[in-house]
C-alpha positions, 0 to 999 in steps of 0.5 A: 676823448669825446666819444669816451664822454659820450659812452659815460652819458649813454650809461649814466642815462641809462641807469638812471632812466632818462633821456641824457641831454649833451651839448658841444661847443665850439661847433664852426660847420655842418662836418663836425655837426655831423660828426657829433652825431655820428660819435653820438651814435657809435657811442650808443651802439657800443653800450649796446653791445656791452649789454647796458642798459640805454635810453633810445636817444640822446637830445643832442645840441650845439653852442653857436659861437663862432661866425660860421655856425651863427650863419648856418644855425638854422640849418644845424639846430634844424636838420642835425641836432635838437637844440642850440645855444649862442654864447653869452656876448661880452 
């Protein structure tokens, strides 16, 4: 489902003419970290292919919400992904 997702934002982007910003929650190590980015990537390639018209990159974030990933949030909003975001405390 995801990477569906991300073929719509690569396409409505890319009509509209800019760059599209996605986040993903629930991001609890760099595996899955990676793993978004590589969706991202194939999600682009595949709007390529189709002959859409697509923005060079998406500005790609994560939602810090679970221990694993505050631990390591320097290192994913540093190596991996633009941006990150912590989740509201309650």
């Amino acid at each position: 489902m995801l990477l569906t997702q991300l073929r719509a934002i690569w396409r409505a982007a890319g009509e509209a003419c800019v760059t599209p910003y996605a986040m993903a929650p629930m991001i609890a190590t760099i595996a899955d970290a990676r793993l978004l980015c590589q969706l991202r990537d194939e999600a682009r390639s595949a709007v390529v292919a189709d002959g859409a018209a697509c923005p060079e990159r998406m500005m790609t974030g994560v939602m810090i919400e679970v221990p694993s990933a505050a631990i390591m949030a320097r290192e994913l909003a540093v190596r991996l992904v633009d941006f990150s975001a912590s989740a509201p405390t309650t």
